[in-house]
N, C-alpha and C positions, 0 to 999 in steps of 0.2 A: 415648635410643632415638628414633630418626627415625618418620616414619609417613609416607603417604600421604595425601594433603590432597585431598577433592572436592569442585566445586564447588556452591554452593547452590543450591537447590532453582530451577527456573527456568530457568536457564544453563545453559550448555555452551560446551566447547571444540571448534573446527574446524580440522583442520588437514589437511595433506596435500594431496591429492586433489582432496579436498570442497573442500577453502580456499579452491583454485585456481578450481576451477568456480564459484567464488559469487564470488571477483574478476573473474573473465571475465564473468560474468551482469553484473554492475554494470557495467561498461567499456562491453558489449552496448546494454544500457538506456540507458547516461547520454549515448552516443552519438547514439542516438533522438529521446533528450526535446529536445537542443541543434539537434537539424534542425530544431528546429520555433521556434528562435527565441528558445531559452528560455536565462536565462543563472546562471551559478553563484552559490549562495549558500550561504554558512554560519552557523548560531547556535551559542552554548555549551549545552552537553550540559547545565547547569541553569539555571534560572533561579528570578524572584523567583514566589513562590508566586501572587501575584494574575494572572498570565500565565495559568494555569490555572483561574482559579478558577469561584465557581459560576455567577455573572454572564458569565461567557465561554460557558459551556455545551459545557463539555469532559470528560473523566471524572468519575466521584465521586472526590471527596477521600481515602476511603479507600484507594484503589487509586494514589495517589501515592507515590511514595520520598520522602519530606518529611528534609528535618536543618536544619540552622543555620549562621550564619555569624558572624564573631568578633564582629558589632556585633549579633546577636540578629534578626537577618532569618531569616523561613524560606524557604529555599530547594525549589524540585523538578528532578527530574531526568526530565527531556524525556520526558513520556509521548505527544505527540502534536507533527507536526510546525507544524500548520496558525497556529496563534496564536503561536509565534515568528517563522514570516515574515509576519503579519498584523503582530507589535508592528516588527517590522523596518524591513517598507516604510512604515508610519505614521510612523516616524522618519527615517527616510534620504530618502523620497519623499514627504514630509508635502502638499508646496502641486504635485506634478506630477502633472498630467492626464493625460498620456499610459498608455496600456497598458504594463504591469511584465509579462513573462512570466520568473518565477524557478523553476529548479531546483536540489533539495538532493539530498544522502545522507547517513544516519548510520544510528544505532541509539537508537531508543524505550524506554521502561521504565515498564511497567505490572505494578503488584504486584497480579497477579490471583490470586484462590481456587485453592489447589494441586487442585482437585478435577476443576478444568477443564481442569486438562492441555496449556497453552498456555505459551511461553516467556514470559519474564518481560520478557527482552531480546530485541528484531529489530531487522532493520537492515530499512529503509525507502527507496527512494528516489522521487521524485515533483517534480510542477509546479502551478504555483502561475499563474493570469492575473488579473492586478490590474487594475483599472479600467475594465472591459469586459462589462456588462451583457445583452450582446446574444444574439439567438439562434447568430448565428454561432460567439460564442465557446464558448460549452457545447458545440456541435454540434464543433468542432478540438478540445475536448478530449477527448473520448470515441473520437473517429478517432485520438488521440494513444492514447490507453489501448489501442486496438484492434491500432494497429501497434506497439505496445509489445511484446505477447504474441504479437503474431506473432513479433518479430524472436527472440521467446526460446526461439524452436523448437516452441511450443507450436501443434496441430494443428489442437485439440478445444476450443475454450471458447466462452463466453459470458456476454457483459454485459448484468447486468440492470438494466433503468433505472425509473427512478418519476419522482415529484414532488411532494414535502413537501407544497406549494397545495392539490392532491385533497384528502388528507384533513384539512389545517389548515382548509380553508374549510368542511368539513362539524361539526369540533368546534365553530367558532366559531358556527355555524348552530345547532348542537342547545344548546350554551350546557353544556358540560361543563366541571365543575371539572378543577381541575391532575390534582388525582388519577385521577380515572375517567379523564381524558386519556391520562396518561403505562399506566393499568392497560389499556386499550382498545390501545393503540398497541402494545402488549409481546404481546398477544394475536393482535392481525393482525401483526405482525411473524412470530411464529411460528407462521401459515397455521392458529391454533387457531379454526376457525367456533363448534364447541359454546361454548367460553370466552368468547366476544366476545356470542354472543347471548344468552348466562346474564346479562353484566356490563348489557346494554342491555335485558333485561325489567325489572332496576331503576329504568329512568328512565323520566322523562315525555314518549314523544320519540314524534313522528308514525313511521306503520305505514311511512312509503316514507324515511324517514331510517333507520328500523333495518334498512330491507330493503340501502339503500347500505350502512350501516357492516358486517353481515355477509357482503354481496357481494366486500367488498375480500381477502380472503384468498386468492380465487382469481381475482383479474381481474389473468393475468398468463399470458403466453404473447407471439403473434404482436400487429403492429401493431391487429389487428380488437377487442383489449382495451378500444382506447382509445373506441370506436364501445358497445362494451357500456357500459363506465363513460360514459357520456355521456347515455346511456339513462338511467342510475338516477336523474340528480339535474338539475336546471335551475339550480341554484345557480350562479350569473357567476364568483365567485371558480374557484372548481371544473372550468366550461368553459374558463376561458384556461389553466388549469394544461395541460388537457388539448390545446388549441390549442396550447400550445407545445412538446409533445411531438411534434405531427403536424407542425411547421416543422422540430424538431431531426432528426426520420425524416426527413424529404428531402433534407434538406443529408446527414445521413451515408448516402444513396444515393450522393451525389457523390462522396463520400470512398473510395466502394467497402467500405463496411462492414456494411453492411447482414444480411449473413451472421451475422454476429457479433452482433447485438443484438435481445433482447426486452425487453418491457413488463412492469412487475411495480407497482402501483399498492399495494400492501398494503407497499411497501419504505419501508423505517425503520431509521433512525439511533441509535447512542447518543449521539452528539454533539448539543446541541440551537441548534448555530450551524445548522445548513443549513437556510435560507430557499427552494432554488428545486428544481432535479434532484437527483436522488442516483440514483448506479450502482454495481453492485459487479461484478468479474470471478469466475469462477467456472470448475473444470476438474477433471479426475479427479485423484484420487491423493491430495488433501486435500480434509477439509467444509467449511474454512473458506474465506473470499475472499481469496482473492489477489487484489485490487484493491483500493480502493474512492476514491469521492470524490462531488464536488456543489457546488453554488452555496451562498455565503454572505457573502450581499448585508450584514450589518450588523455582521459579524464584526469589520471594521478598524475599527468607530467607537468599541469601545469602547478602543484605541489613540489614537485623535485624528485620524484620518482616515479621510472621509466616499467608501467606494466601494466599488464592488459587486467578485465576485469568482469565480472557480470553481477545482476543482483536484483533485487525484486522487494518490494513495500506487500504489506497488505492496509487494507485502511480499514483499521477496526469498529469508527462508527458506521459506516457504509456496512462494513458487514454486519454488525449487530441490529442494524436497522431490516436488511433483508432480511435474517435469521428469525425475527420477531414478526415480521409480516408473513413469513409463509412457515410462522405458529411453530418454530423451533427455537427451542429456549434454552438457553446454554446452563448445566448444569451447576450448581452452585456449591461446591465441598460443602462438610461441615454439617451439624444439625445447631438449630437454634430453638433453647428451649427459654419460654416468661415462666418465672415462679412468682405467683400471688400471693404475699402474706400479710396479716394485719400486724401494729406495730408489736404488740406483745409476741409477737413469731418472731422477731427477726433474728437471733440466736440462729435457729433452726433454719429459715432463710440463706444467713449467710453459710452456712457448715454444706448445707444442700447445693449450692451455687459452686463453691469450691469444690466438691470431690466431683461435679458436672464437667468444672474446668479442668480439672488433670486428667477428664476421659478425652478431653479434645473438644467436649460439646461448647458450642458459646451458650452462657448464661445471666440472662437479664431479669432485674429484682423488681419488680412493679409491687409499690405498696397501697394497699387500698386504704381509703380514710372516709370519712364525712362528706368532702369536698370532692373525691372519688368513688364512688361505694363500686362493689364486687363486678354489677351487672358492667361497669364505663368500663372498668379494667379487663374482664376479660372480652367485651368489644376491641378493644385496644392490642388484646393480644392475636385475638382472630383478624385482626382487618393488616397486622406489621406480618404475616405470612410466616408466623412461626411454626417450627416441627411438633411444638409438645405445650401444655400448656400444665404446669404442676403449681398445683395449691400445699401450704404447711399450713 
């Protein structure tokens, strides 16, 4: 006895329709990222487990697809894109100075808590700038991120930007263990003021260091965030963070993006490679970010080469899911025409089908029979969403 077989937990099939439009989103995208200079690259879908590991500062280990391989290596399968093109260009580009601007596409895999309700599998595509510290470069990549979402039809959004420096220089100031660090960080991450200032009547911290750390959950809005947060603290490490979010606002006036982007100074990562900016996109129809990225200046050393970096994902089902809820449907190239013939047509059929194919049109031969008759066939070609429907 046969059965039905579904897929696990996590996953899904796309087909159709859907398939099409999320092929055309990527073509849309990868088209974008390449204007800007950026050039193709691909890694294998697994790698050796220290790629990830905790000294990288990439997911928890838990949350990896972990197996083996015939010589007893354990291998993962590509949860995150950022450190396969870190170990990439540390091997490929080890002793070159020059700026690397690489773009990928595939599918990630993070075996996250079924409770959270997130795929298991997405497909990702993004850019990656190698060796280019500057404020320029953060500033092209976030105008990259900005024309990314425009091109995808999308109307409504917003990128929210930070930077790791604020709040690293005020831990390293107040002298908080890992712990209270990473518990503090998870608190302002998620805009919790009561939580943060419970966690910091604990400690032994001056009245104007507690007043900054539960200041940070709402110092986010327009560019004038940065002027309030500036206020709280005189800490240097602290002011050039902030300084160089007021360089990177100017440049992406130039950019013309400016529209598009607020200050969010309580924004936090799970990854704990990102040393400088961090931004996530954000839009209706999904809570999660359809974006994200950021600066992570020490990320390639622990590959074996020494250079700074920034870079940014988009998460293509997140955004084709939003794009589809607020009734924007990503263009699909191409015409698709069914030609209906009885079998004494099919001569004519096939001759019709080919000179369709050398115009570029795709052409599908639906033959009608007994078993099919006229009216099921062209049900069939009305309901598969074809351009044209021709009879021989």
């Amino acid at each position: 006895m046969w059965k039905i077989l579904h897929t696990p937990e996590g996953v899904r099939d796309i087909y159709n329709k859907e398939c099409e439009q999320k092929l055309a989103l990527q073509d849309c995208l990868h088209s974008v990222i390449k204007s800007y200079g950026y050039r193709d690259i691909e890694t294998p879908t697994f790698e050796f487990f220290d790629v990830f590991g905790s000294e990288v500062g990439t997911i928890p280990s838990r949350e990896l697809y972990k197996f083996f391989d015939r010589e007893g290596n354990t291998l993962v399968l590509r949860p995150d894109f950022t450190p396969p093109v870190a170990r990439a260009a540390s091997k490929y580009f080890l002793n070159d100075s020059r700026t690397l601007r690489l773009t990928y596409l595939g599918n990630t895999f993070i075996n996250n808590s079924s409770y959270q309700g997130r795929l298991k599998e997405t497909t990702q595509i993004g850019g990656e700038m190698i060796g280019d510290d500057s404020v320029d470069a953060d500033a092209e990549v976030i105008a990259l991120a900005v024309q990314l979402l425009q091109s995808s039809g999308l109307k409504e959004f917003q990128i929210s930007l930070g930077h790791c420096g604020y709040f690293d220089a005020l831990v390293r100031e107040a002298g908080l263990d890992d712990q209270s660090t990473q518990e503090l960080k998870e608190l302002i991450s998620n805009k919790n003021t009561f939580g943060a200032q419970k966690l910091l009547e604990q400690k032994n911290l001056s009245s104007s260091l507690k007043e900054c750390f539960t200041a940070l959950p709402g110092l986010f809005g327009t560019a004038e965030v940065l002027d309030r947060a500036a206020a709280l603290t005189d800490n240097p490490e602290a002011q050039r963070a902030l300084a160089r979010l007021r360089e990177i606002w100017e440049i992406l006036k130039l950019y013309g993006a400016e529209d598009y982007i607020s200050f969010d100074l309580g924004l936090r990562s799970r990854y704990m490679y990102y040393t400088g900016i961090l931004f996530r996109g954000y839009t209706f129809g999904t809570g999660a970010a359809i974006l994200k990225g950021g600066r992570y200046d020490g990320l390639l050393q622990h590959f074996g080469k020494d250079a700074p970096a920034v870079g940014f994902v988009a998460e293509i089902d997140q955004l084709l899911t939003a794009l589809l809820r607020q009734k924007i449907y990503p263009e699909v190239p191409g015409k698709h025409y069914v030609i209906l013939y009885e079998s004494e047509k099919l001569p004519e059929a096939i001759e019709r089908a080919r000179a369709l194919r050398q115009e570029g049109i795709d052409a599908e031969l639906v033959r009608i029979t007994e078993q099919r008759p006229r009216k099921e066939c062209m049900e069939y070609a009305t309901a598969s969403g074809c351009d044209l429907i021709v009879e021989v």
